[in-house]
Every structure is written in structure tokens, then in C-alpha cells.
N, C-alpha and C positions, 0 to 999 in steps of 0.2 A: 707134467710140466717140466719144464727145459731145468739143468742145474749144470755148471763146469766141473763138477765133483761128484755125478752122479748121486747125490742126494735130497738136493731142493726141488722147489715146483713154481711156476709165477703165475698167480693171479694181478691181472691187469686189465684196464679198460678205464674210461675216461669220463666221468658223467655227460650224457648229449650225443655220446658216440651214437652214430646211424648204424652199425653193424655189435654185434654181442662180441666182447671177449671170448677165444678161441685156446683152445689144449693147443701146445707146439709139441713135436715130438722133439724126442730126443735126439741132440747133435752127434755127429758120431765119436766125437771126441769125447763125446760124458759118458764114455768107461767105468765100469763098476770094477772090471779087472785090475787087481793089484799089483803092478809087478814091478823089480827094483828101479825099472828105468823110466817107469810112468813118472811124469813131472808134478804128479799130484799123489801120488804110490803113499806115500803116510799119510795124507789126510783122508785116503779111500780106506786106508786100512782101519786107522783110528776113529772113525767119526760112527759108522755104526757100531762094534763093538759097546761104546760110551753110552750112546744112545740106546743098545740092549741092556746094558746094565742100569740106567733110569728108569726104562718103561718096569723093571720090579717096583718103582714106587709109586707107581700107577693104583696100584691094591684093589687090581680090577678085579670082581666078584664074579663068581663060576658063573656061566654063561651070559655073563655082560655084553655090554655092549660098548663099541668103539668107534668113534669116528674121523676116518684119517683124512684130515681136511688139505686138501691140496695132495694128492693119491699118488702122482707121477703113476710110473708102473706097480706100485705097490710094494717096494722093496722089505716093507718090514713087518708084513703078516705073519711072520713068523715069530714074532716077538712075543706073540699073545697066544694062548691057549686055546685048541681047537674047536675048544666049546662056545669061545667066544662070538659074539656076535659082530662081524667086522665089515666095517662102511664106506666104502673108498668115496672119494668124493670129488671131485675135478670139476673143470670147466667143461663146455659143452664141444665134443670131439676127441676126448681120452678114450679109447675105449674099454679101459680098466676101472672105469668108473660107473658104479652102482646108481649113483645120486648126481645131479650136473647142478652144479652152482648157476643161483641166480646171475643178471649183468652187474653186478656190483660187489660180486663176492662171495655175498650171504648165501647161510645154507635152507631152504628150502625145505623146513623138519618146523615142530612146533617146539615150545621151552621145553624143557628139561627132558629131554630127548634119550641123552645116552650117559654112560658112565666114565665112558675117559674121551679125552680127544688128544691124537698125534698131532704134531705140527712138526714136519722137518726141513728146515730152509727152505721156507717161503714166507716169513713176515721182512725178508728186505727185498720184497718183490712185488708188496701189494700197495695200491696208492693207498689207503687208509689205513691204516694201520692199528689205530683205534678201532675202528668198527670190525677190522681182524677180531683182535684181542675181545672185545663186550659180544663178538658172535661166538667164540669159545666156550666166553664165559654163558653166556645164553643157554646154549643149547645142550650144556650139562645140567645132571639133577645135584640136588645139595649133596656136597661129600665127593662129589664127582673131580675126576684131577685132569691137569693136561699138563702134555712134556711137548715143550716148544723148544727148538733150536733156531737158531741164526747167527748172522755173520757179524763175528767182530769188528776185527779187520782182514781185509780179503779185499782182491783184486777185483774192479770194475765189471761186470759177467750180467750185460743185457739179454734179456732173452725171453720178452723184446724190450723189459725193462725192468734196471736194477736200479733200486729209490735209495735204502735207507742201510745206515752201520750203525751200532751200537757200541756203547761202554756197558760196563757192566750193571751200575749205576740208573743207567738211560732203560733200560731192558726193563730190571725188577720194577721200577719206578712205571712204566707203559702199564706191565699186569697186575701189578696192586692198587691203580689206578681205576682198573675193570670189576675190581673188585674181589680177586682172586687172592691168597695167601700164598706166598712163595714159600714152599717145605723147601727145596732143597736147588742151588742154583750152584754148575760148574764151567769152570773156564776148559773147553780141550782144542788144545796147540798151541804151547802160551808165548812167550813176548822174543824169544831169540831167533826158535824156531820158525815162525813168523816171518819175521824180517830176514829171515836166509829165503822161506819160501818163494815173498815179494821182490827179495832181487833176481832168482832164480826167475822170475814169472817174466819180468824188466829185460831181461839179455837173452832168453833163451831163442826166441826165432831172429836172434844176429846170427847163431851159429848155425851151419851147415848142415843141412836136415839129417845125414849121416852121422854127426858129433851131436845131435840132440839126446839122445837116449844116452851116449856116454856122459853127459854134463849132467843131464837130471840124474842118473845114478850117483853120480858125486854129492849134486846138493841133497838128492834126499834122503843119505846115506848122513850127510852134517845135521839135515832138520830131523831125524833120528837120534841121533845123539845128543844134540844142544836141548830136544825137549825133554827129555831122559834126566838131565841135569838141573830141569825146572821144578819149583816146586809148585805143588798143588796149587798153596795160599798166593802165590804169586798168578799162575792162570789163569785163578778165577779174577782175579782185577785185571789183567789183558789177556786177550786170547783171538785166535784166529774163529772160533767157535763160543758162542755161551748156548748155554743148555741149563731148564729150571725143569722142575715139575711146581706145578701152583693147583691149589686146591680150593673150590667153590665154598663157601661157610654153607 
């Protein structure tokens, strides 16, 4: 599934639709490459590292099982240990995907299925959002965790369509909801940083596709440093990113 930062994925589709929701491939501009001038270079750089250092609290048991719900290419099998048992999962036309989601989302496995589930940006991409979250929680067994990420605040990024942003608040509130226990929930790219990003995101194709790469080195060379300057306990209440692990009773 499509993401502007190369890490999301979108599940969509409409109840009644005459045709199944469909895998889009990736844009060319959702570059995983980090480099000082890429307009998105810190949040490519930061967002998996964060999210590698969550999936430890995963406490996934030797040859467990995982289910990366919304697969994209699969960026982050490596996170898990080779023993593991790992279950990409997409919409139907991925072809990195083991398991093809039902037209509504769901996944297609019976209850208490697996041991952990990945979610990385794509709960502000799916019309339901609830029935995201109570499919998570489903098709884990007890004790079972997921580390879900999405978008704070972030710039408008259809593809083919982008629903929903969170507080922090709003987030915890959805997965405790489903019935999950949130261990542990972080703010990453917090409230300065941010707003350097979204003005940089606002003015950058005014300038001269030649001075593009010089201006993004500037601002994200500033969203580098002003996040540097943030503190943790402030991130986690705004952030361009939250990220939980929540765990099944």
C-alpha cells in the first residue's frame, strides 16, 4: 500500500462498491532513501529506527507468529527474528502478500490466530477504523501485543484515500476501546519540528525544482534540530507520529 514516507499502506473500499479494493503500488516519490535533501529525510530516517526499537516490546516467543496487517513491500521483516513466523498481508494485487484481505478489510485467519500484529501507517487510511482495531485485537491469542503507528499531524497524502488524524488522546482511547491494554505509547517528531515540516511541505513546489533540494536541506536540517530540542513528555501529547504497543488480556 501507497504511503508519502514510505511507511504506510491503505486499505479502502466503500460498502456496495461493484469492484474489491485494490493494492496501489508505490509512487515514485515514496522513497525509503534518506538523504539530507529529501523533503521528508528525517521522518524516513526516524520513523523506523522508533518503530524497531517498539517491536522489542512485542515479547514475541521463539518461533511465533506475526501478522503485518497492511504488508506494503514488507519493510520491516527484519525486525523479527528468523524463526519467526511472518504473515504479510495486503489487499488483493500486493504481490508481497502471503494472505489477501477480505473487501472490507478483515483478515481472512480464524480467532486467536497469531502472536503479535504490525500495523505501520495505515489506521488513517482505513474507512473503519474500529473494525481495524477489534480485527487486531481478534485475531491475536491472549497475551498477544500489537504495535500500531499513525499519523498525528501530517500533511493530507491520499492514495486513494486519506480519512483520519489523531491526538494522542483520540488514539489510546480507539485501542482500549477494542479492548486492548496500552503498555507503552510514543510521540515521534514532536510539536516544532512538525510545523517546520508542514510549512516546508506548504511552499516547497513555489520553488524552482533546481532550489528544491537546497530548501529541503535547510528545513530538514532545522526539523533536525528543533526535534533534538524536544522533549520526549511533550511528543508524546503532539507529534507528527504516535506509536503504542497494546496488549490483548
Amino acid at each position: 500500500m501507497t504511503r508519502v514516507d514510505g511507511q504506510g499502506h491503505t486499505i479502502d473500499g466503500q460498502p456496495g462498491e461493484k469492484d474489491p479494493p485494490r493494492y496501489h503500488a508505490k509512487r515514485p516519490d515514496d522513497l525509503r532513501r534518506s538523504t539530507p535533501w529529501h523533503r521528508y529525510g528525517y521522518h524516513i530516517k526516524m520513523l523506523p529506527a522508533r518503530l524497531e526499537a517498539l517491536a522489542g516490546d512485542l515479547m514475541l516467543p521463539s518461533g511465533g507468529r506475526v501478522l503485518d496487517y497492511g504488508c506494503a513491500d514488507v519493510p520491516y521483516r527484519g525486525f523479527f527474528p528468523a524463526d519467526a513466523d511472518f504473515v504479510p498481508a495486503d489487499l488483493p494485487g500486493n504481490p508481497h502478500a502471503e494472505l489477501h484481505l477480505n473487501v472490507d478489510g478483515t483478515v481472512p485467519v480464524e480467532d486467536e490466530t497469531f502472536d503479535a500484529v504490525l500495523s505501520t501507517q495505515v489506521l488513517e487510511h482505513v474507512v473503519d477504523p474500529a473494525l481495524y482495531v477489534s480485527e487486531c485485537f481478534r485475531v491475536l491469542r491472549p497475551g498477544g501485543r500489537l504495535l500500531l503507528s499513525t499519523h498525528g499531524m501530517f500533511i493530507y497524502h491520499p492514495d486513494p484515500n486519506d480519512y483520519w488524524r489523531w491526538t494522542c488522546a483520540g488514539l489510546q482511547h480507539e485501542v482500549s476501546r477494542a479492548g486492548f491494554e496500552v503498555v507503552r505509547f510514543e510521540g515521534i517528531i514532536g510539536l516544532a519540528a512538525t510545523g517546520l515540516q508542514l510549512f516546508q511541505d506548504a511552499v516547497y513546489y513555489h520553488f524552482p525544482r533546481r532550489l528544491q533540494p537546497v530548501f529541503a536541506l535547510v528545513m530538514q536540517s532545522l526539523v533536525t534540530l528543533f526535534d533534538r530540542l524536544q522533549s520526549q513528555e511533550a511528543r508524546d501529547m503532539n507529534a507528527q507520529v504516535f506509536a503504542l504497543v497494546a496488549r490483548k488480556p
